[in-house]
N, C-alpha and C positions, 0 to 999 in steps of 0.2 A: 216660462213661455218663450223666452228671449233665445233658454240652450237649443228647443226644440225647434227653433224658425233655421235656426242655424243647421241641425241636422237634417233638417228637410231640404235644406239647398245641397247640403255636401253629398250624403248618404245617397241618395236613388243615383249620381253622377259616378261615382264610383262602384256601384253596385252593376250600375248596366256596363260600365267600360269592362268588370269584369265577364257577365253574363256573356259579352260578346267578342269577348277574350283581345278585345285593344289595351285593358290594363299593360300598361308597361312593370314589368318586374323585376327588381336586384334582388339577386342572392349573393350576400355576403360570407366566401369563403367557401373554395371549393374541394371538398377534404372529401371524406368518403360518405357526409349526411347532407352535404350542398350540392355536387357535383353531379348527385340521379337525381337531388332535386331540381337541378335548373333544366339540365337533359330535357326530362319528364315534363313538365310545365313549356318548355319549347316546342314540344313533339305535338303538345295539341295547339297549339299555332301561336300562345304568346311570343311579347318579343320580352328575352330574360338576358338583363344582364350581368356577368358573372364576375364577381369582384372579388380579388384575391389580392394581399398584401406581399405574397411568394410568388415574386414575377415568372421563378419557373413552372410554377403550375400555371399562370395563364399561358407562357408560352406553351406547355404541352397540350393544353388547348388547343389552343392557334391552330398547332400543329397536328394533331393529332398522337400525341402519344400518350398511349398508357401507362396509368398510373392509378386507378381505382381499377379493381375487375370487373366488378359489380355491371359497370356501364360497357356495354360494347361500344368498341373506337369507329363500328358503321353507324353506330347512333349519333355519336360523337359530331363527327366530320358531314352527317348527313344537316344537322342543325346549326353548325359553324359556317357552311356552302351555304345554306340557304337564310343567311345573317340571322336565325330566328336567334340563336345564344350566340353574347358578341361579349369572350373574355376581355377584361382590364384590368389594370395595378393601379389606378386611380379613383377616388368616389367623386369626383366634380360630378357625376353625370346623373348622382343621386337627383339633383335638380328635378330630371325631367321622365322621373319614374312616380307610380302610380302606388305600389307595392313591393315594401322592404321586407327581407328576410335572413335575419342573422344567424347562422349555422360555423360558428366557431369554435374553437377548442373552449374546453371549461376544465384545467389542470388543477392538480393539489400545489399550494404553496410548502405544508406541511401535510405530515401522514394527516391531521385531521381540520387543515385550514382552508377554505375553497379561495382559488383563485380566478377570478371573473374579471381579469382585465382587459382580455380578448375581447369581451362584451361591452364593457365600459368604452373602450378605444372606438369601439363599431359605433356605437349609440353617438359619444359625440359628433362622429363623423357626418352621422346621419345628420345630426342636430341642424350641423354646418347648413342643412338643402333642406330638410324640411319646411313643408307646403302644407296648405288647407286639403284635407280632401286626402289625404296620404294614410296609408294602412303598414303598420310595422307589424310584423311580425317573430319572435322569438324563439327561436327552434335548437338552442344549445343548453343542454343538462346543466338546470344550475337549482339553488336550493329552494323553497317554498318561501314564496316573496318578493324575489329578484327584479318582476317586470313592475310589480305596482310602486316598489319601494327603492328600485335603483334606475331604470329604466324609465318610467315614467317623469321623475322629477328632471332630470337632466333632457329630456324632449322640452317641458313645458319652460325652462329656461329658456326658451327664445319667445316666451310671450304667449304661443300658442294653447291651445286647453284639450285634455285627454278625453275624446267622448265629443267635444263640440268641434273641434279644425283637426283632430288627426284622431285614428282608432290603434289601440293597440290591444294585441293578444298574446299567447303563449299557445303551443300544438309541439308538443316532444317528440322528437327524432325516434326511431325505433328502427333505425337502420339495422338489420345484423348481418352482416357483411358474408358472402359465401352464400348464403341460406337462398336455392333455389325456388325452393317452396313457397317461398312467401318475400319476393320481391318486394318493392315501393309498393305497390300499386295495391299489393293484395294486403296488408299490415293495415288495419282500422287506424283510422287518427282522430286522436282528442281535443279536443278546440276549447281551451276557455279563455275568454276573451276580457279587458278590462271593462269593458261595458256589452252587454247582449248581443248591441248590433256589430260591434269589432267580430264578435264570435260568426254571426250570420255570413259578414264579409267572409271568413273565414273559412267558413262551411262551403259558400259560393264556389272562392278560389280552387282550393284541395278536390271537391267534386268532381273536375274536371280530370284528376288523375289517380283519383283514391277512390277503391270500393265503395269504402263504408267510412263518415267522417260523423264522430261522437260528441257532443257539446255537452261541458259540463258546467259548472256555474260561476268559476271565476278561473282565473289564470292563476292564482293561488292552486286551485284544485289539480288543474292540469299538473301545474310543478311537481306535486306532491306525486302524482300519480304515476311518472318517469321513476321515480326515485323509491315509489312502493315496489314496482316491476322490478328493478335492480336488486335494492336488499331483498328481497324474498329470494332471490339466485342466490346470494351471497350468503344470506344465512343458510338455506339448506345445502350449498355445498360445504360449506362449514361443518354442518353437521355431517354430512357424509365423510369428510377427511378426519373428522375426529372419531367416526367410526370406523374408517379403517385404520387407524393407527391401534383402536381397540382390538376391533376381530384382531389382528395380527397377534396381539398380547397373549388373544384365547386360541390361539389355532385352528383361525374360523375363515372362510373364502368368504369375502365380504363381495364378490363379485358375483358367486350364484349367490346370495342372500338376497341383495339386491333384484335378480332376477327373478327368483320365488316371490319376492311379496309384491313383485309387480304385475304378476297375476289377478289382482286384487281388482274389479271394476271400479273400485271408488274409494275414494280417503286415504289414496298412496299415489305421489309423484314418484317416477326415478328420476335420482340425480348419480353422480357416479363421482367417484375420488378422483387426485389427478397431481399433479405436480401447483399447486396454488392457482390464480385465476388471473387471466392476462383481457387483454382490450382497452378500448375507452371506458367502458362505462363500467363494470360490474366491481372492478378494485377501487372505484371511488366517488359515484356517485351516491352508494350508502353513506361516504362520508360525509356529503352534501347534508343530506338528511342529520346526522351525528349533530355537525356541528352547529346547525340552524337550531336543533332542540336543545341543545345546553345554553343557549342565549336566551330561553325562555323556560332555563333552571330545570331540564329534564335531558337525564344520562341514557342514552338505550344501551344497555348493559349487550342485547344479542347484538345490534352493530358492532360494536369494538371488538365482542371475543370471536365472530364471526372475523371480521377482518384482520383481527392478528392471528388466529388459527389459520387462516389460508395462507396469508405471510408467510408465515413458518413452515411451509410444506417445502420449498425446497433445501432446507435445512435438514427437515425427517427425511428426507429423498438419499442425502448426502449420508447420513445416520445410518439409515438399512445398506447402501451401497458398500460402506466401510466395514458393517458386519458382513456383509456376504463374502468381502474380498480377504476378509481374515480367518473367515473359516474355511479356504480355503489355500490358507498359507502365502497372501499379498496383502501390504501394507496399500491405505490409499495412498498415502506418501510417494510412492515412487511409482501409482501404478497408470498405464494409460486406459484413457475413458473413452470412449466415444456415445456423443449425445447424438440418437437423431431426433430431429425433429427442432426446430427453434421459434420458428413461428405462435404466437400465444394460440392458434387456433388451427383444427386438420381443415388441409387445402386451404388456409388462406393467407393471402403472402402480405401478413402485418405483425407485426414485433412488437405493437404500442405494448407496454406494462409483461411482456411473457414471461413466464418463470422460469424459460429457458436460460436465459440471459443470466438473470441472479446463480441458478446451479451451475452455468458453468464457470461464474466468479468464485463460488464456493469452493467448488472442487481444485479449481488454481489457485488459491488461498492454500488448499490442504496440501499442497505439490504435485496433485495430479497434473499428466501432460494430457491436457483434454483434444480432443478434433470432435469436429461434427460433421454431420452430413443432413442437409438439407435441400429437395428439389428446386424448392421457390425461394433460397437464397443463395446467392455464390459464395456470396461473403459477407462477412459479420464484423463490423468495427462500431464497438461498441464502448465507453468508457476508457479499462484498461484490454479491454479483448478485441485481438486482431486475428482475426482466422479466416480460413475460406474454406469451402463443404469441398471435405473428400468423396474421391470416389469407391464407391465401396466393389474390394475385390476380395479375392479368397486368402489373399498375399498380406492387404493391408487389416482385414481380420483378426489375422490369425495372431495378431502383433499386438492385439486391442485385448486390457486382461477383463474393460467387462462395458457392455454397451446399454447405455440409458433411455430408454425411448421415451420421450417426452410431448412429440406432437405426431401423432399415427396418420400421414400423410399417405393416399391411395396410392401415390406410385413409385413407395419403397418396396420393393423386392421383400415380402417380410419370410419367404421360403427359401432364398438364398442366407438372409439372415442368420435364422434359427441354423441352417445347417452348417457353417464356417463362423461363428461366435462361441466364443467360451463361454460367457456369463451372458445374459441379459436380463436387465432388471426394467421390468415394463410398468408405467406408471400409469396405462391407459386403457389393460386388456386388450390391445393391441391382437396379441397373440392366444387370443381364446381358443382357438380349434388345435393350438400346436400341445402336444404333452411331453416333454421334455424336461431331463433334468437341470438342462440349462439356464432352464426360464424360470425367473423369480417376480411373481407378481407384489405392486404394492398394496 
């Protein structure tokens, strides 16, 4: 009776500050799944404030410069003008907010170890300023468990109680960066909360700039549910790059295959082959998943062959490329390459995890003299690669013994392309409509 007297003072004060959009709200870290979120959450009239440990991203704030695309810089500067989102490099001012919201990186330690210390760092931070009446929220891909059993304990170390002085939830990001169809606002979100009424706050909150917002029964479930959407991508494109490395074997166009049985109303996705699988989330949040299930003595046998078969795609990239160039009477050893495209994704200017990067280490590994050409990058320094995107001319062409397409970017010329290239080996379908002997699909 005692927890309940308590949630009845807390709960309806937080519930109405949200209803009537006075909640004060932090968003922790402003990358490309915090940064539309605080926008968004500003634009209907909270006041969000945007905390970032990369003083140059708050200054591009500040200032207005872009650096996600996602968000237009008139949204930006129209919510920074009108103090509604007020960047910082400090949390002192956790204090005096309503509603926490962590949208941090969740990187691999190892290929199959999660590292959550970006979360850890955050959580304490909060710790620091945690209040009665305070609703956290968890919005960085991490494995099944994290909130109730990393996140939770290290809040109630200041005394306070999970469900009675503070709420906390989980609601996974599904940002996909580019993807015009389905901005913030139109992506359904999954609410599960550590106790019911965190989830309801939740529902509240998110309502205000989300279509459609889905409660499921614990922040447990939500976890899982991030990480089920992910592997399912991962595995079937797995499957697909391991069938086309077959069709190839049989002398099969694994691209109209693809298209025929997509004809199919029902019991067939298309997924499509490619140079391996680049972003935040799809090379390693099935890892999440992996390594949480072997701590409770279960191996998922399609995670792992799934994520080292896409691994290894630009290895086969490099594999077909040195056959083509020797049945042609060029070593890859001394031949030049031109890769376009570097970005892990067409039209969107991010490099996180692309498999462009590893091919073109490969290929300089093999003695290729590699360049690339990229719209949405100038340059690339990357580990041991230092290069900047050439300009493609009929000159520098024709000096190139064979070109890689790797990220099929709308505003490559891909008809100047095909007609002053010798080889090109296209990993994307890129060039479906062109029939030439030039072009070697993978």
């Amino acid at each position: 009776m005692h927890n309940k007297t308590k949630q009845a003072e807390i709960s309806p004060q937080l519930k109405e500050k949200i209803l009537s959009r006075k909640a004060r709200i932090a968003v922790i870290g402003l990358g490309y799944v915090g940064l539309p979120l605080a926008v968004e959450l500003a634009k209907k009239g909270f006041f969000v404030l945007g905390i970032d440990t990369d003083l140059d991203r708050v200054n591009n704030v500040k200032n207005f410069v872009p650096y996600i695309l996602d968000v237009p810089i008139a949204e930006i500067k129209k919510v920074v003008m009108t103090k509604r989102l007020h960047p910082v490099h400090n949390f002192s001012l956790l204090k005096d907010t309503d509603v926490v919201i962590i949208c941090v990186p969740t990187p691999l330690k190892r290929k199959y170890q999660p590292d959550i210390s970006y979360i850890v760092y955050a959580v304490k931070e909060i710790a620091k300023y945690l209040h009665r009446g305070q609703l956290v929220i968890l919005e960085s891909t991490t494995y099944p468990g994290t909130t109730e059993e990393v996140i939770k304990p290290i809040l109630e170390r200041t005394g306070l109680v999970c469900g009675k002085d503070f709420y906390l939830a989980f609601s996974p990001e599904r940002i996909d960066p580019g993807n015009k169809k389905y901005p913030l606002n139109k992506i359904p979100k999954v609410v599960g909360g550590v106790t019911q009424e965190a989830a309801v706050l939740v529902e509240h909150l998110y309502g205000y700039i989300i279509e459609k917002v889905i409660l499921v029964s614990s922040a447990k479930v939500a976890e899982c549910v991030k990480l089920l959407e992910n592997t399912f991508r991962l595995v079937n494109i797995g499957l697909i790059n391991e069938m086309v490395m077959m069709a190839h074997k049989m002398d099969i166009d694994i691209w109209e295959v693809i298209e025929a049985a997509k004809t199919k109303p029902f019991g067939f996705m298309a997924f499509y082959p490619g140079p391996g699988v680049g972003g935040h989330c799809i090379p390693k949040d099935p890892l999440y998943l992996y390594w949480k299930a072997k701590l409770h003595g279960f191996e998922s046998r399609f995670i792992k062959l799934a994520s080292n078969l896409n691994s290894s795609m630009p290895q086969y990239i490099v594999h077909r490329v040195d056959k083509a160039l020797e049945q042609r009477g060029k070593k890859i050893g001394n031949a030049k390459i031109l890769v376009i495209g570097v970005t892990y994704k067409k039209d969107v200017k991010d490099l996180r995890k692309s498999p462009a990067i590893e091919l073109i280490d490969l290929l300089q590994k093999q003695g290729a003299k590699v360049f690339y050409n990229d719209p949405l990058i100038p340059y690339l320094k990357i580990n041991h690669i230092n290069l900047r995107s050439e300009n493609l001319s009929s000159a520098f062409l024709s000096k190139i013994d064979c070109v890689v397409i790797v990220t099929e970017h709308s505003k490559i010329n891909y008809n100047f392309l095909v007609k002053h290239a010798k080889l090109i080996f296209d990993t994307r379908c890129a060039l479906k409509n062109f029939k030439r002997e030039n072009i070697i699909r993978l």
